[in-house]
C-alpha positions as CSV (number, residue, x, y, z in Angstrom):
1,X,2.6,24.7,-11.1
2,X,-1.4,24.2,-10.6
3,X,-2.2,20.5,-10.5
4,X,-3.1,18.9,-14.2
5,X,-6.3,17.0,-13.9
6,X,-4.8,13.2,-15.3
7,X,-6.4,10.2,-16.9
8,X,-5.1,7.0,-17.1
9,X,-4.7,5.5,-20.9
10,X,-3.4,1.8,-21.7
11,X,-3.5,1.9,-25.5
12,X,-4.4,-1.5,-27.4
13,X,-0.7,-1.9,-28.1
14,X,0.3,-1.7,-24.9
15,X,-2.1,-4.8,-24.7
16,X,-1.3,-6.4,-27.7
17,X,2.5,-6.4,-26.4
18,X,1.5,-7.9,-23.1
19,X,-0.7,-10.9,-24.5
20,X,2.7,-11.7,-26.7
21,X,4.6,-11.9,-24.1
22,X,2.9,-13.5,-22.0
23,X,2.0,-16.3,-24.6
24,X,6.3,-16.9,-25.2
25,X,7.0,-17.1,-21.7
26,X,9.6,-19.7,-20.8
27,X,8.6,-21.4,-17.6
28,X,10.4,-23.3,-15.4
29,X,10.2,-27.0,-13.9
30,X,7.4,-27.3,-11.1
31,X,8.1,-27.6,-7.6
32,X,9.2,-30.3,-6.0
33,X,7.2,-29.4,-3.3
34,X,2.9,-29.9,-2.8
35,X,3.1,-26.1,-1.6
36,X,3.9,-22.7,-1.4
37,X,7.2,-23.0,0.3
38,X,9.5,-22.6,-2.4
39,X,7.6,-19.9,-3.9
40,X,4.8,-19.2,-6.6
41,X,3.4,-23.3,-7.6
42,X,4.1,-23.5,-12.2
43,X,0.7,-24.4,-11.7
44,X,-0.9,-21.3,-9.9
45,X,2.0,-19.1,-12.0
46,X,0.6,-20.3,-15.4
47,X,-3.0,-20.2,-14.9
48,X,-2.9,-16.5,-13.4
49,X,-0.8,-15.9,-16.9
50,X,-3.3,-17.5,-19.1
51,X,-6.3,-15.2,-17.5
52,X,-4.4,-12.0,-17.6
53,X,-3.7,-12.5,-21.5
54,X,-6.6,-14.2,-22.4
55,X,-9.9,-13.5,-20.1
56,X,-9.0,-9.6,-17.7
57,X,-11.1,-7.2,-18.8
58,X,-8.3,-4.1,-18.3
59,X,-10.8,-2.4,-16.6
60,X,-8.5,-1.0,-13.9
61,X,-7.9,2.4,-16.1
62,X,-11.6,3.3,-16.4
63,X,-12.3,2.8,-12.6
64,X,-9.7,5.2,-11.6
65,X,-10.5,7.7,-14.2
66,X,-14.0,7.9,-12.8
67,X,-12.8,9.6,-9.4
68,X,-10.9,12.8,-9.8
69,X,-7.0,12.7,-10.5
70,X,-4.0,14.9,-10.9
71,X,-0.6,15.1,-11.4
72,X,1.6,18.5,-10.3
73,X,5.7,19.1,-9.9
74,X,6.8,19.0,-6.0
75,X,10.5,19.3,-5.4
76,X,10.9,18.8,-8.4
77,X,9.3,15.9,-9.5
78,X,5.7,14.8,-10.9
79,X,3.8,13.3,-8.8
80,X,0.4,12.1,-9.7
81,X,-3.1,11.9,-6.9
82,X,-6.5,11.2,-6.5
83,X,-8.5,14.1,-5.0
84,X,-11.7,13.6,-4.1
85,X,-13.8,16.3,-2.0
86,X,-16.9,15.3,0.5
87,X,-20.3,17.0,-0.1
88,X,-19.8,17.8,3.1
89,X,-18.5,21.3,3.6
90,X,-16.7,20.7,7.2
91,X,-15.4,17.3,5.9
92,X,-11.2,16.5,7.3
93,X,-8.5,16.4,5.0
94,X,-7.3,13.1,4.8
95,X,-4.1,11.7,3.0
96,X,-3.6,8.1,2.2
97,X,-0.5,6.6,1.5
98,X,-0.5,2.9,0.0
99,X,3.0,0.5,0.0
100,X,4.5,-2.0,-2.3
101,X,3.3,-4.1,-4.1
102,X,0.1,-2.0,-3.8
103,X,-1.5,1.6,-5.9
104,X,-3.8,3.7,-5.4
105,X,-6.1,1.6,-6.6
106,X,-6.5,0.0,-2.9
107,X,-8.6,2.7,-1.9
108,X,-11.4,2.6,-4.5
109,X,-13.8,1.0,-2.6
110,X,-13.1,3.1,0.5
111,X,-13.1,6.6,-1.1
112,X,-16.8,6.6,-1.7
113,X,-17.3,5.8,2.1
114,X,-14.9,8.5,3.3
115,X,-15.7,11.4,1.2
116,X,-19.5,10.9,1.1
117,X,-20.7,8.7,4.5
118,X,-24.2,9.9,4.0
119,X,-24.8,8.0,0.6
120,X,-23.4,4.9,2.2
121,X,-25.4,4.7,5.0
122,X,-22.6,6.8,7.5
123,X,-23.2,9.8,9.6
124,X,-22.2,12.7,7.9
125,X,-19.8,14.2,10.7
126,X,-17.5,11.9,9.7
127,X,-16.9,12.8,6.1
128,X,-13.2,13.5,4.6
129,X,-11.3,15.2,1.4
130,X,-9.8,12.9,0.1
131,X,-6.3,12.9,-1.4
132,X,-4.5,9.6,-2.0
133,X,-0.5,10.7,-3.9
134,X,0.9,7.5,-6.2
135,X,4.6,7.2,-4.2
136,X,7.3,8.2,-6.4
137,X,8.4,5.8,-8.7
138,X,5.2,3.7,-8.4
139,X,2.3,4.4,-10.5
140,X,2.0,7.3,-12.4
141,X,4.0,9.1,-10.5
142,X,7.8,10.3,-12.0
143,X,10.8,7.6,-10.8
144,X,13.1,10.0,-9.4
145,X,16.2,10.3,-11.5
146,X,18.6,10.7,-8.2
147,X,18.6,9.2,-5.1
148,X,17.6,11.1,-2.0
149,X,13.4,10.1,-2.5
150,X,13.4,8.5,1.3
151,X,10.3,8.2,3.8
152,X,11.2,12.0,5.1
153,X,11.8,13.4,1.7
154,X,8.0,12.0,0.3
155,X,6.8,13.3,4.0
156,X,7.6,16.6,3.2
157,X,6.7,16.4,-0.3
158,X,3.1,15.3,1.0
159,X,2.7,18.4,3.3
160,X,3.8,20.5,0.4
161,X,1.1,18.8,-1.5
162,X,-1.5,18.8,1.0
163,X,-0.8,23.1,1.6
164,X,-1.1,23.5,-1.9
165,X,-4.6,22.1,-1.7
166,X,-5.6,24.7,0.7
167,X,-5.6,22.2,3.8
168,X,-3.6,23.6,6.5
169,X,-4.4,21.1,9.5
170,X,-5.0,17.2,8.0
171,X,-4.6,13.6,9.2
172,X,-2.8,10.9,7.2
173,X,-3.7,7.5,6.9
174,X,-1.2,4.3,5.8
175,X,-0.4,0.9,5.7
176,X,3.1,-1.1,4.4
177,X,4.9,1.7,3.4
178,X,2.3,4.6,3.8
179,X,2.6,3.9,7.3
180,X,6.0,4.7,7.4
181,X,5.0,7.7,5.4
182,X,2.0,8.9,7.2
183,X,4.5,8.5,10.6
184,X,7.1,10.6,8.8
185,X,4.7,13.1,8.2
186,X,3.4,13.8,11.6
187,X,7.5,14.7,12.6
188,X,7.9,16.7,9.6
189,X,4.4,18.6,10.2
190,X,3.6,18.5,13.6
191,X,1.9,21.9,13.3
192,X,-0.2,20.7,10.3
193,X,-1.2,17.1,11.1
194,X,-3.7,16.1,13.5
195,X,-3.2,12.8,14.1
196,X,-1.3,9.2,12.1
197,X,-4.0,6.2,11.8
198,X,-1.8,3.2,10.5
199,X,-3.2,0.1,9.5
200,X,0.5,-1.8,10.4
201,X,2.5,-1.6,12.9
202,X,6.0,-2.6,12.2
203,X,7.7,-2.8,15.6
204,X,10.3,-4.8,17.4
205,X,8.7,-7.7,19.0
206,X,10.4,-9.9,22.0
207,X,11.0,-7.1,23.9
208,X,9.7,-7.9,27.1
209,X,11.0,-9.9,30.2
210,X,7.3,-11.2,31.2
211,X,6.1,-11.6,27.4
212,X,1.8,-12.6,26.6
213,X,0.7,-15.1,25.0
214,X,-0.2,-12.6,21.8
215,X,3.3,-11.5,22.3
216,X,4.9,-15.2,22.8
217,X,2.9,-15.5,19.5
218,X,4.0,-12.6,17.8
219,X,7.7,-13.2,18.4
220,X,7.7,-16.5,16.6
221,X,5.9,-15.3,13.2
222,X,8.2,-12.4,13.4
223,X,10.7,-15.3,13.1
224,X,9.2,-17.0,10.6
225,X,9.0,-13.8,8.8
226,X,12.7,-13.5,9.0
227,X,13.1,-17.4,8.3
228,X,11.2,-17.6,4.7
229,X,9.6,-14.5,4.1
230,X,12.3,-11.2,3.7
231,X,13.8,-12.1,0.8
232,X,12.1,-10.0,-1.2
233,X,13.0,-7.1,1.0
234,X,16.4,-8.2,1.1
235,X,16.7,-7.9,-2.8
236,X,14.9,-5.0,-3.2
237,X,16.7,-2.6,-0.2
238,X,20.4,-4.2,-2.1
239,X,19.8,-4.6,-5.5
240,X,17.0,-3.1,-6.9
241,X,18.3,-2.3,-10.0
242,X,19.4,-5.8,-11.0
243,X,16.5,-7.1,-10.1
244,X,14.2,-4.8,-12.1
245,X,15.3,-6.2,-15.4
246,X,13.6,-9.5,-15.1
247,X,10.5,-8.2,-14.1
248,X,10.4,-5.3,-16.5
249,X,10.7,-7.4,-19.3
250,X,9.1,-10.8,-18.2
251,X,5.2,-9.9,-17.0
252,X,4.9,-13.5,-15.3
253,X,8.0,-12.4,-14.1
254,X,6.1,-9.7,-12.5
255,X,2.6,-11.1,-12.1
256,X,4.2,-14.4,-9.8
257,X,6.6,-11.3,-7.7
258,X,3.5,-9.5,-6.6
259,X,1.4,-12.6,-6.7
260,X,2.9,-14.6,-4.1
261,X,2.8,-11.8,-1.6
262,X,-1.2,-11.6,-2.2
263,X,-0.6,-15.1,-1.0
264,X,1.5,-14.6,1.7
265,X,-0.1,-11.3,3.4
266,X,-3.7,-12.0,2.9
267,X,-6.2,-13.7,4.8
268,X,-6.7,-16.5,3.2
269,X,-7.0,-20.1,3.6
270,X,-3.9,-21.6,1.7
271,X,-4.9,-19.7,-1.9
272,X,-4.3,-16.1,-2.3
273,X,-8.4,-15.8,-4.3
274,X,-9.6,-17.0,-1.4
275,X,-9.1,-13.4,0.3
276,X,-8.9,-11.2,-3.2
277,X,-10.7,-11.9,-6.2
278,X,-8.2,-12.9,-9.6
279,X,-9.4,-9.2,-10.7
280,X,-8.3,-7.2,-7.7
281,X,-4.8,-9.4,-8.0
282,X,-4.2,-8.5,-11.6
283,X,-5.3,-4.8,-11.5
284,X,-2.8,-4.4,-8.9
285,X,0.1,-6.0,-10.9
286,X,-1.4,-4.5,-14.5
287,X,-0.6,-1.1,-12.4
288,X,3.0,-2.3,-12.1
289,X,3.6,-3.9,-15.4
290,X,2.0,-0.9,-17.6
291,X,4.2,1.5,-15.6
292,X,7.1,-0.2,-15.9
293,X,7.3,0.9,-12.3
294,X,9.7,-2.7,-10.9
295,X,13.0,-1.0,-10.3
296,X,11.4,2.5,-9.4
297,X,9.4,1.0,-6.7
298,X,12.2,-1.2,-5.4
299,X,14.4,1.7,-5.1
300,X,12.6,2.8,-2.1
301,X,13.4,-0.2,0.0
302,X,17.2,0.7,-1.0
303,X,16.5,4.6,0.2
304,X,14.9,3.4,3.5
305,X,14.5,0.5,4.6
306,X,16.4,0.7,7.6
307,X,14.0,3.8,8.8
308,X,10.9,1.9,8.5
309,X,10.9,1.7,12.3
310,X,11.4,5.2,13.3
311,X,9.8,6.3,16.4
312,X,6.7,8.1,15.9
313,X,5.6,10.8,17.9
314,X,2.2,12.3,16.4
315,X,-0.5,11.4,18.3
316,X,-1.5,7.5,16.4
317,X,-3.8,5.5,16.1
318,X,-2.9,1.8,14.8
319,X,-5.5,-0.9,14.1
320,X,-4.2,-4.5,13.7
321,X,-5.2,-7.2,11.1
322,X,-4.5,-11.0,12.4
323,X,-2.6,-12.0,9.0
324,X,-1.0,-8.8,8.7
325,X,3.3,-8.9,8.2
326,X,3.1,-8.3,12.4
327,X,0.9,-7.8,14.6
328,X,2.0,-5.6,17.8
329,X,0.5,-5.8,21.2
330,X,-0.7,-2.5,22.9
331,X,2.2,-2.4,24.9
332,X,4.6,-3.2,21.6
333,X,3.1,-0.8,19.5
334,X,3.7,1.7,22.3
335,X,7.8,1.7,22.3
336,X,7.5,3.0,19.1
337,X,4.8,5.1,18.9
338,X,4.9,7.5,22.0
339,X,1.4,9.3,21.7
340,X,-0.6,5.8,21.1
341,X,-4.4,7.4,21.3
342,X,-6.0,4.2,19.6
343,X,-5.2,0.3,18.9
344,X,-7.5,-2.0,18.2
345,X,-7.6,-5.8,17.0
346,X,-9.4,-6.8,14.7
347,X,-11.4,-10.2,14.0
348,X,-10.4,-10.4,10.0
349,X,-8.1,-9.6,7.5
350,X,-4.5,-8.9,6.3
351,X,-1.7,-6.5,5.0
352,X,-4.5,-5.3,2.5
353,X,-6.8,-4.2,4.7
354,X,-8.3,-1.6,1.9
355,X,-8.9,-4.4,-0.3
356,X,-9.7,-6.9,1.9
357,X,-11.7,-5.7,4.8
358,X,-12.8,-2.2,3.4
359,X,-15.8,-1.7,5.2
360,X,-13.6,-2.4,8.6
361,X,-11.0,-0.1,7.9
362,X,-13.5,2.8,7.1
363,X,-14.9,2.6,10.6
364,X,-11.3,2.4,12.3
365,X,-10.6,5.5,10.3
366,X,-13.6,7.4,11.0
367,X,-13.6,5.9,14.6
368,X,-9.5,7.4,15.3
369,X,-10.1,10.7,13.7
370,X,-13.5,11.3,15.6
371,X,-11.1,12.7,18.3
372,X,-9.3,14.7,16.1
373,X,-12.3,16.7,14.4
């Protein structure tokens, strides 16, 4: 099948449905606590509510459908994508992959910048084609009906998508679980793709006898990480399915799931609007709630989960945000992927590096794939 050009359409009873709901929810007893440690505060949970029935402007729908999108079957399924071709006729192809509890969406404010450098103030040489798939199951791309949709299987269905566009040599671009795709991707298509930028690198820390500081430092919020922060992982790589029912039918159900990981990921200090604006926060989880996309996009924590690690041998780049999940050194990042040609640190930011530092992870992109052109 040729690619169907794709608009996004929330009708006003889609809306109308959501306000209700909202309005009825049943909340719970506050925290005992004067912070974030047991979760979402009632306080936080029911303002963010209030604003997304009563004051958010559902703009989300029109700002994608201003860029270019598509939807087409691969292996089977429907898969929907944003393509966006540079003025530039010897732009690079480029795929970017988001993660959970992110869309599309993330990349708004980068695709301009990528695809067309010379109308925002870049050098021209570095332009890209842009094309940016919705994972399956999230967005408005089809929730697999069997199970089998793991990092490898999407990898392929990428390359199949990415030929079909006419690009037979690309790079691929990812954070959360794009990374994990984008790595997948350069085993899969070594022939094809040129080189893996990541923008996290999920590797095992505490690995070395005569540890650095950075590393002493990164051991102990991996800990943490294991202490208070996988349960979310936990549930959605065991039971997805049950857990999909609450936040299918609840939204604040939804709104606080997502929510509290804009907390905990960003760089913020101690409120997740410090790092994101209220807007950004509720486009992302409007994405989620309109597509009724809980369970699908759990399931992929279930399918692989335990693979988010594989060793990657495409020739990487990986650039590191401070209040990202980890933060690898050099030396880290190297045990797992094998043909490290960049790392950097940077000064700012967090797991949402599209949305939070955009203009920073334009330059590492354009900086790693410099060597690839």
């Amino acid at each position: 099948m040729a690619p169907e050009p794709f608009k996004v359409s929330i009708t006003d009873a889609e809306i109308a449905d959501l306000r209700e709901r909202l309005r009825r929810t049943r909340w719970p007893e506050p925290e005992p606590v004067d912070d974030w440690s047991q979760g979402v505060p009632l306080a936080y949970a029911q303002e963010l509510c209030r604003s997304w029935a009563e004051d958010y402007d559902f703009g989300f729908a029109a700002r994608l459908n201003a860029f270019p999108q598509y939807r087409d079957t691969i292996d089977g399924l429907g898969i929907h994508f944003l393509h966006v071709r540079s003025p530039e006729p010897d732009a690079f192809p480029l795929v970017l992959t988001h993660g959970w509890p992110g869309s599309v969406l993330e990349f708004l404010e980068i695709l301009g910048p990528l695809t067309d450098p010379r109308a925002h103030g870049g050098d021209p040489a570095d332009a890209f084609h842009v094309v940016a798939p919705s994972l399956p199951g999230y967005g408005w791309s089809d929730k697999p009906p069997t199970t089998g949709w793991n990092v490898t299987r999407i990898a392929r269905a990428w390359d199949t998508l990415m030929v079909s566009l006419g690009y037979e040599r690309y790079g691929a671009q990812g954070g959360d679980w794009g990374s994990a795709v984008s790595g997948a991707l350069g085993e899969v298509a070594p022939e094809r793709v040129a080189g893996v930028h990541l923008n996290l690198g999920s590797v095992a820390a505490g690995t070395f006898d005569d540890p650095t500081p950075g590393e002493l430092a990164n051991l102990e919020a991996e800990k943490e990480f294991q202490r208070t922060g996988r349960g979310y992982s936990a549930i959605q790589s065991t039971r997805p399915q049950t857990l999909g029912y609450g936040l299918t039918d609840s939204p604040a159900g939804q709104a606080t799931w997502i929510a509290e990981k804009f907390w905990a990921w960003t760089d913020n200090n101690g409120h997740p609007e410090d790092a994101l604006s209220r807007q950004t926060i509720l486009d992302e989880i409007s994405v989620y709630w309109f597509t009724a996309s809980a369970t699908s996009s759990a399931r992929l924590y279930w399918e692989s989960f335990a693979n988010f690690r594989d060793t990657v041998t495409a020739p990487s780049g990986l650039s590191v945000y401070p209040r990202d999940i980890t933060r690898p050194s050099r030396r880290e990042a190297e045990l797992r992927f094998t043909d490290l040609r960049w790392f950097e640190e940077l000064p700012r930011g967090g797991h949402f590096a599209a949305l939070e530092q955009p203009e920073s992870l334009v330059g590492q992109v354009r900086g790693f794939f410099r060597l690839f052109r």
